[in-house]
Structure formats: C-alpha cells, structure tokens
VOBA-1610 file (N, C-alpha, C; in pm, whole numbers, padded with zeros to 5 digits, always signed):
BEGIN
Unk+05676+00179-00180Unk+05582+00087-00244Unk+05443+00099-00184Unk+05416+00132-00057Unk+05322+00107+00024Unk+05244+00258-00029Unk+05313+00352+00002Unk+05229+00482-00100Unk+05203+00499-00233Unk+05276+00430-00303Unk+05202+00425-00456Unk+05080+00322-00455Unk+05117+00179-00366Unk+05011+00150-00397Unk+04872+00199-00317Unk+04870+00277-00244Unk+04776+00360-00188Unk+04712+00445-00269Unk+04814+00555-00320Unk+04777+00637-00378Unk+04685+00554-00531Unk+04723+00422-00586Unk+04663+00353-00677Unk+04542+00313-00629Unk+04517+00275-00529Unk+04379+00233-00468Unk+04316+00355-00477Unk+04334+00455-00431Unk+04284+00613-00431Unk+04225+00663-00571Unk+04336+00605-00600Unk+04258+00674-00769Unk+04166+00609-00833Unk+04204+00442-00810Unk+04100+00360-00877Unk+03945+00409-00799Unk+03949+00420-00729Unk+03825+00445-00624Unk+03781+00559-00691Unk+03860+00667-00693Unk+03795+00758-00730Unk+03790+00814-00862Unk+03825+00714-00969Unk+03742+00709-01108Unk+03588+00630-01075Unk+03610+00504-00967Unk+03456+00461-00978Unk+03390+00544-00950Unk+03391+00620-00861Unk+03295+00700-00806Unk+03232+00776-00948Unk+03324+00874-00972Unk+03301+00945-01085Unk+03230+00887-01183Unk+03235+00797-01287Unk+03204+00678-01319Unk+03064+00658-01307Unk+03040+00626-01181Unk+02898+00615-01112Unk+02812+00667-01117Unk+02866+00847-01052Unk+02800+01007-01024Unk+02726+01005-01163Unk+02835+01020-01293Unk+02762+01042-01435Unk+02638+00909-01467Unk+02652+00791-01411Unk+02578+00678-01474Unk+02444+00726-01361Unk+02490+00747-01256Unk+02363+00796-01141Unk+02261+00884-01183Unk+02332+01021-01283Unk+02272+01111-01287Unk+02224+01078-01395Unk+02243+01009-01492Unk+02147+00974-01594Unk+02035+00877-01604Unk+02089+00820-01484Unk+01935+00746-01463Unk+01847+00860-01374Unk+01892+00862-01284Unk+01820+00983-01236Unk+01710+01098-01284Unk+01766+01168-01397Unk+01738+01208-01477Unk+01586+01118-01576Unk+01608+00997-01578Unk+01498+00940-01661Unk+01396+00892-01585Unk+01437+00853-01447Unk+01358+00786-01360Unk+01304+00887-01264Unk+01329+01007-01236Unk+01297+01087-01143Unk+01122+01138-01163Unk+01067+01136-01302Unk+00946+01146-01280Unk+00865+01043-01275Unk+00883+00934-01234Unk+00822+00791-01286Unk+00777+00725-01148Unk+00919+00687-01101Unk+00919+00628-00941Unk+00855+00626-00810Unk+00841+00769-00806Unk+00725+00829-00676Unk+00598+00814-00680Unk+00548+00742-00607Unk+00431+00679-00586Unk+00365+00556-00650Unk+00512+00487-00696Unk+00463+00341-00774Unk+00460+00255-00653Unk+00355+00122-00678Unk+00311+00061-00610Unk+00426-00068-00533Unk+00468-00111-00476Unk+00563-00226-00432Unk+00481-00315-00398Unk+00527-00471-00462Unk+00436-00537-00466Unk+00541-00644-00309Unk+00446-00731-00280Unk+00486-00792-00154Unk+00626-00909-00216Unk+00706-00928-00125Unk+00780-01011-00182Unk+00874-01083-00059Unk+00967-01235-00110Unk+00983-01294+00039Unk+01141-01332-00057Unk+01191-01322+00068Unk+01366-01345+00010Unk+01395-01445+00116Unk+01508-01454+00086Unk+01611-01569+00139Unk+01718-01479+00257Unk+01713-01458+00376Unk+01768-01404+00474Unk+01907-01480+00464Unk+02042-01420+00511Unk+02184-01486+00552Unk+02138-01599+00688Unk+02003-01582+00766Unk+02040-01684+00802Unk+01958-01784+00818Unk+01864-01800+00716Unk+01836-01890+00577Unk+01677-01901+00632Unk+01617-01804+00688Unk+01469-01786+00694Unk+01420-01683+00560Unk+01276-01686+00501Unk+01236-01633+00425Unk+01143-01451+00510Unk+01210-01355+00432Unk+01153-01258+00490Unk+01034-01189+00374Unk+00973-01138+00438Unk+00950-01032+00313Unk+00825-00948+00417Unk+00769-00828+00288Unk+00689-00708+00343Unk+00564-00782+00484Unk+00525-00841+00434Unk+00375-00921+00530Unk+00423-00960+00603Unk+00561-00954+00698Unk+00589-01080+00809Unk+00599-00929+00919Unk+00601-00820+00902Unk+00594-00718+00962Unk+00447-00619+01017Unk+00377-00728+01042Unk+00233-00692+01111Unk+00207-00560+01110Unk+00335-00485+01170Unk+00273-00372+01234Unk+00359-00205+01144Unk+00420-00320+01058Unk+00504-00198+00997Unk+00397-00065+00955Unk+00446+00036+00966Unk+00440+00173+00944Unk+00497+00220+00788Unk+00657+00156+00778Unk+00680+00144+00636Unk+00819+00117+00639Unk+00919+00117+00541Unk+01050+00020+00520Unk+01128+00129+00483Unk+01258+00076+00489Unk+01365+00167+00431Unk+01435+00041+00357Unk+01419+00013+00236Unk+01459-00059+00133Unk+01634-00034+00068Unk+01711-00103+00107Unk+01829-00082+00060Unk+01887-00144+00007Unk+01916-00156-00150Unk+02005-00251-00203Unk+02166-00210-00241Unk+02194-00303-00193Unk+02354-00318-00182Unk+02398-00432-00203Unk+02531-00453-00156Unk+02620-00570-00199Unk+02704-00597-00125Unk+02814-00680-00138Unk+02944-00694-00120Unk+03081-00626-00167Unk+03092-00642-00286Unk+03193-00600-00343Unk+03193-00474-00372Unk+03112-00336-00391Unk+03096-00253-00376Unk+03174-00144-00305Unk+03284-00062-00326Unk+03335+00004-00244Unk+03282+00091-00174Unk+03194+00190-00268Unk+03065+00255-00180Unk+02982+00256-00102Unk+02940+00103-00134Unk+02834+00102-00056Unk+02911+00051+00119Unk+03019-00010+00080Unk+03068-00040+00234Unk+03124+00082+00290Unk+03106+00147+00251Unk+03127+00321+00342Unk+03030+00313+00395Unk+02890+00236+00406Unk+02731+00235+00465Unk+02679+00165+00590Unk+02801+00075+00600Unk+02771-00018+00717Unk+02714+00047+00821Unk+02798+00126+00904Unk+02693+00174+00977Unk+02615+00271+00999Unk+02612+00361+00908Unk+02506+00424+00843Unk+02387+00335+00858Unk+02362+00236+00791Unk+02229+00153+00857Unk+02187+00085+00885Unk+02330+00037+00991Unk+02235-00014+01123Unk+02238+00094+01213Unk+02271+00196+01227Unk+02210+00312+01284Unk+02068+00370+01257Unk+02023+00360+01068Unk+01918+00359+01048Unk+01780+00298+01099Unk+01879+00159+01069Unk+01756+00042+01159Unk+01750+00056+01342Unk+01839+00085+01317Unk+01819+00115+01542Unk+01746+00226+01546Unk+01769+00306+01499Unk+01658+00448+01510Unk+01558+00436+01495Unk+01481+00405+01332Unk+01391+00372+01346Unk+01287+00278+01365Unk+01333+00133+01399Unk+01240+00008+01431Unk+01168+00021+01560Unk+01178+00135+01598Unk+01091+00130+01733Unk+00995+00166+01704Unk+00954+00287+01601Unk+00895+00354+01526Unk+00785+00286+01426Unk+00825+00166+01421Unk+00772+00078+01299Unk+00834+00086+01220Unk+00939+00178+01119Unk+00984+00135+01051Unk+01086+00059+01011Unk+01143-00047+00960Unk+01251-00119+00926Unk+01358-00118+00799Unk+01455-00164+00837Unk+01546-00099+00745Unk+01554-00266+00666Unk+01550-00336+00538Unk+01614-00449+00478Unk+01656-00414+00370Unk+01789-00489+00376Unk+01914-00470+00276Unk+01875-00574+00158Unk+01884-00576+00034Unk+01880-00652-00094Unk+01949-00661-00124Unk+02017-00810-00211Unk+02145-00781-00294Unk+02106-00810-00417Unk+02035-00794-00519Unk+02018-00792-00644Unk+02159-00830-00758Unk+02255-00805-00699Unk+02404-00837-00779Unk+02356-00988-00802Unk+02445-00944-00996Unk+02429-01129-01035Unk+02561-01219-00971Unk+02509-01298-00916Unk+02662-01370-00835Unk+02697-01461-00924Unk+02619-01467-01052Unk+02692-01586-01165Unk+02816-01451-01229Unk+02805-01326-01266Unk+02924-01249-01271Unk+02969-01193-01157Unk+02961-01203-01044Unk+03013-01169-00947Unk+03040-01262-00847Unk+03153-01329-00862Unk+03154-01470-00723Unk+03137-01363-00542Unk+03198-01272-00552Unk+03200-01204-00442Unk+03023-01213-00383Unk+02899-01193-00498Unk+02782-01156-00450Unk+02742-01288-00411Unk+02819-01412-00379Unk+02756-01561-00342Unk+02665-01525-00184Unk+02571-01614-00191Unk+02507-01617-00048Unk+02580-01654+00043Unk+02709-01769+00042Unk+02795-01775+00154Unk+02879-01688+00207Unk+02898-01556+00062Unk+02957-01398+00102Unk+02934-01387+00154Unk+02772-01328+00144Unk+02689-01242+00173Unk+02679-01298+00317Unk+02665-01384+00351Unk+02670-01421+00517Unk+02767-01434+00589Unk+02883-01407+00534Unk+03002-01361+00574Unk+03045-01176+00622Unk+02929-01153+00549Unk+02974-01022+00517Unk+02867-00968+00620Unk+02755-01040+00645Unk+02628-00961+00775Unk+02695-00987+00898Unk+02767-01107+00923Unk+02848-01110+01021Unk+02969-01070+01098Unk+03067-01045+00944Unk+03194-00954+00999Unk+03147-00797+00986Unk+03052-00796+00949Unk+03048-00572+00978Unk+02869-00583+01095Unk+02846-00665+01177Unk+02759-00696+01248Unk+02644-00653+01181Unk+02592-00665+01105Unk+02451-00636+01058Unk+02337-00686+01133Unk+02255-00522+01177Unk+02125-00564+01282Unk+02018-00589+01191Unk+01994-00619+01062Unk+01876-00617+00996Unk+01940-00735+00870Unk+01811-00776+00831Unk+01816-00845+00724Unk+01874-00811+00644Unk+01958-00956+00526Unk+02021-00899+00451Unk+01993-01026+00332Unk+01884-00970+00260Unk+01818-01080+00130Unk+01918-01078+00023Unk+01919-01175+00003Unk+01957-01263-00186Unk+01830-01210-00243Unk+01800-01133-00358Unk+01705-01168-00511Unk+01803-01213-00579Unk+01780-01350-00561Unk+01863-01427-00729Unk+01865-01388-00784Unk+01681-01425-00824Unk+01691-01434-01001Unk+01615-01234-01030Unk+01676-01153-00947Unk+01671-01052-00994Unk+01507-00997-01000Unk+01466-01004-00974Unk+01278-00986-00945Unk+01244-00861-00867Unk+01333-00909-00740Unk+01266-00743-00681Unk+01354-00627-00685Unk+01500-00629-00760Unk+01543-00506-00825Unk+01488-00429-00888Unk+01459-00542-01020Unk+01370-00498-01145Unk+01251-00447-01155Unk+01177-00460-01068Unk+01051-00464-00972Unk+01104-00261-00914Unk+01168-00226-00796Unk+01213-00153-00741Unk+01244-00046-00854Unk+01315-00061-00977Unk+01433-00020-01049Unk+01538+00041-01010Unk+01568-00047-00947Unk+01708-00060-00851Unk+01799-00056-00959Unk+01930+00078-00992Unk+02036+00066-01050Unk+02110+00067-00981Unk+02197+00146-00896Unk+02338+00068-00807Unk+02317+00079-00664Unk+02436+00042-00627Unk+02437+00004-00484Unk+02556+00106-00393Unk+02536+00155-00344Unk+02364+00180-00255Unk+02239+00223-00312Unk+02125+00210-00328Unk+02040+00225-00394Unk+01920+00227-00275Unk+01855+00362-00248Unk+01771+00353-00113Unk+01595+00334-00133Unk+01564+00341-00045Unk+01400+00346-00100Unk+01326+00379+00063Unk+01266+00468+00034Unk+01149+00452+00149Unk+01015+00421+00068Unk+00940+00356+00125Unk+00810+00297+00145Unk+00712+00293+00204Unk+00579+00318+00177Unk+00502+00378+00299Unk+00379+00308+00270Unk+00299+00302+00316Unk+00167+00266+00308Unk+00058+00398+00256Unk-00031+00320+00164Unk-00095+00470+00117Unk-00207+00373+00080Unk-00315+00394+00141Unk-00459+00300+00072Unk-00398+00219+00053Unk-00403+00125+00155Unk-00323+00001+00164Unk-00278-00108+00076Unk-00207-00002+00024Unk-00075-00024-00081Unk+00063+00064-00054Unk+00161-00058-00027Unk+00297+00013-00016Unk+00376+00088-00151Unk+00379+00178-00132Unk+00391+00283-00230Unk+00533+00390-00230Unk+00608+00368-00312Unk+00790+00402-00320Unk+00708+00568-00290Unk+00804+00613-00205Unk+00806+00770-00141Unk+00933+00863-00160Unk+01021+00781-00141Unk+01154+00831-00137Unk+01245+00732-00250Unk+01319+00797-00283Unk+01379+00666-00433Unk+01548+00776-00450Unk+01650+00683-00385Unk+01828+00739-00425Unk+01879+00720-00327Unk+01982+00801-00309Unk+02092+00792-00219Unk+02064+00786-00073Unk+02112+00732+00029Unk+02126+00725+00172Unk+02158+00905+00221Unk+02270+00930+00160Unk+02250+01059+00136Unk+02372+01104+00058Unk+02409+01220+00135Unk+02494+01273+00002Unk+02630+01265-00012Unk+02713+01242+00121Unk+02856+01227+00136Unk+02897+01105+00214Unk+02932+01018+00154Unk+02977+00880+00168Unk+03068+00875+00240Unk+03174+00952+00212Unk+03327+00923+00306Unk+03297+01076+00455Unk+03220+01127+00409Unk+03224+01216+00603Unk+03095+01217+00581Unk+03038+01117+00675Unk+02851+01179+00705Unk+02827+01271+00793Unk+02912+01282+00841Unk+02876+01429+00957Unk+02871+01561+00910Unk+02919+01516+00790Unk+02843+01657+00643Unk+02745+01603+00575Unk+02731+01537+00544Unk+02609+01431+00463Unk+02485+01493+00515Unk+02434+01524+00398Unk+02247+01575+00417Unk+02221+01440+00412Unk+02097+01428+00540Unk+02068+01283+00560Unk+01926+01286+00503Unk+01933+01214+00356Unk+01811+01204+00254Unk+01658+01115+00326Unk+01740+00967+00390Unk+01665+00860+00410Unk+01577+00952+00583Unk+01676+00993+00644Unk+01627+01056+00800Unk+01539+01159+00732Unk+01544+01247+00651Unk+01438+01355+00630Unk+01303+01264+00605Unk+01335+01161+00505Unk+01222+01113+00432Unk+01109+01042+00552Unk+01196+01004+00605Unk+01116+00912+00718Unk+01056+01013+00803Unk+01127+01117+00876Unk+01123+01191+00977Unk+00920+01262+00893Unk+00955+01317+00797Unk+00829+01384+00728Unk+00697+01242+00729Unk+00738+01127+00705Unk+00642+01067+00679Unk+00586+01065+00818Unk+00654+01013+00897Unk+00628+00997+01062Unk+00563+01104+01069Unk+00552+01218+01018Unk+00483+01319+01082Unk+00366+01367+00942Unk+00338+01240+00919Unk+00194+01257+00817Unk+00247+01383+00713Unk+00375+01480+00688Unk+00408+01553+00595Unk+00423+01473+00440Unk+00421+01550+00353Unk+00523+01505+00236Unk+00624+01494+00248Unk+00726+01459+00180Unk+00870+01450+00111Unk+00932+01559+00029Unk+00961+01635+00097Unk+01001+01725+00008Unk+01121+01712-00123Unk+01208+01623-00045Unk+01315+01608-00141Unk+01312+01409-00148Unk+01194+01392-00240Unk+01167+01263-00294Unk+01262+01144-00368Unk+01305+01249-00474Unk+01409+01180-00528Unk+01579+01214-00581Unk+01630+01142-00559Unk+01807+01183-00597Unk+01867+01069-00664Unk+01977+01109-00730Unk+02066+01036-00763Unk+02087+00913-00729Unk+02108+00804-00722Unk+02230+00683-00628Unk+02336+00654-00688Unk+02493+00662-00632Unk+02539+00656-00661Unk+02629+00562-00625Unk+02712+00472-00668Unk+02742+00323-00656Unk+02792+00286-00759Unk+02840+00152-00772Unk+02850+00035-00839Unk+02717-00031-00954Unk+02705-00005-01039Unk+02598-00058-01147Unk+02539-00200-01113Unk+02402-00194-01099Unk+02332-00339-01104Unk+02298-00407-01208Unk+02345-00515-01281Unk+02317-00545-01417Unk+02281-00642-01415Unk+02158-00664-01489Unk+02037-00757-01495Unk+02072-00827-01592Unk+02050-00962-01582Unk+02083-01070-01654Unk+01923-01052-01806Unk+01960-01042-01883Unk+01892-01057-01994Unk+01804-01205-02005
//
C-alpha cells in the first residue's frame, strides 16, 4: 500500500510539473520580449510578522531578488533553501531576497496569512515573506507561477526588472541546476549585463481574481 501510494504521489507530481513546463513556456514565449527593463513601482506588504515592508525601507539596497511563491505549491517547496541561501549570500552585498505570495487565499485556504506564518517558521525563513491580497504587485510584476523569480536593479533611479523566471533550472538536484538568479546578480554586481535575462518559471499557476 505504502508503494502505490508513493508511486501515486510521484506521478501526480509529475503531471504537475509537466503541466506547468508547457503553461511556463507559453507565457514565456509572450512575455520574454516585454519584461526586461520595465519599471517596478515601490510597494509595502504585510510581513508574517505583521510589520509593513516594501522597496524604500532598504536605504541602501543595491537591488532585490523578488520571489513569488506560496504554500501549497509542490515546486516551489523544493526552494526553501535555495533562498535563504540566496538571501545569506547576498544581503551583505546589498542585495535582498523577499518572497510574495500573490495566491488567492479566497480559492486557496492553504494561501491564508496564518499559513503563511506557519510556513516562514516551520522551514526557518531568513527573509520576508509578504501577503499581496488583493493581487497588485503580481499583476504589477506579471508574476505567473510559483516560483516565479525577479531580479531588480536600480537604473536612473528607477528599479527596473533585469532578470524575469526561474530560480534556476533543476528543482529536485541543484547541484546540477544552472543557477539563473546567482548569474544574474553576480553580472549586475559587477556593473555587466545579463546575459541570460529571461526564462521560463515553472510552478503552480497564479490566478488573478477578475
């Protein structure tokens, strides 16, 4: 019993994925010439532990690593520490890593804020981890699933999307994983371009309340 239902978890998992890959690559596909170098406008969320954060409370930032995710998400919890490794690496640096949850928690009870602060606490989360309710700075971002990455940079002082997709490329072994978000940063830190700007994300669908 214990291996079928394994092997059932296995499979369900790995139709989502699949699932995803095709819904990823078609946004991808539409959004890949659009995204790079649009402007991010400032914005203040609701932290798990119930202070308001947003871009301006970071004086000295250099620039962000924007990540929206979730709870219920199987993918994206392959990420946990993926970044808070991110955020330990680079906040010395100036840059910071904050997590979004854009999921509607009126169809998703799992995406509730009392989750969600359940959930920064049992997988230790070193960085913020915002509620957008009412969906603003997804839509804003064009944030489709979760994981859904972003670097951000300052450019004529305006924060300006640089990097836009995946954390990187292999979810279940990162020690093969081309690390998308570490290149992106690593080049900016060093006044370069981005060579590889934009990719896929692949995840769980974010669906915006009409």
């Amino acid at each position: 019993m214990i291996t079928r239902s394994f092997k059932s978890i296995c499979t369900s998992l790995s139709l989502v994925l699949i699932i995803s890959v095709v819904i990823g690559l078609q946004s991808f596909l539409l959004n890949k010439e659009t995204i790079i170098g649009n402007p991010v406008n400032e914005f203040s969320l609701i932290n798990v532990d119930g202070r308001k954060i947003g871009l301006n409370d970071y004086a000295n930032a250099k620039g962000f690593i924007v990540v929206f995710t979730c709870n219920h998400c199987p993918f994206a919890k392959l990420y946990t520490d993926r970044l808070n490794a991110l955020n330990e690496k680079y906040k010395l640096n100036g840059v910071h890593l904050l997590a979004i949850n854009s999921m509607d928690s009126i169809l998703y009870r799992d995406e509730s804020f009392v989750n969600m602060q359940k959930r920064s606490k049992s997988e230790k989360y070193n960085f913020p981890y915002l509620q957008d309710g009412d969906q603003t700075v997804g839509r804003n971002f064009e944030a489709d699933h979760t994981p859904h990455a972003y670097v951000i940079w300052k450019v004529n002082n305006q924060w300006t999307i640089q990097y836009s997709g995946a954390i990187d490329d292999n979810g279940e072994e990162p020690e093969k994983a081309k690390p998308y978000i570490e290149n992106a940063v690593n080049a900016l830190l060093k006044n370069e371009a981005v060579t590889e700007s934009c990719t896929p994300s692949v995840g769980c669908k974010i669906f915006y309340r009409k």
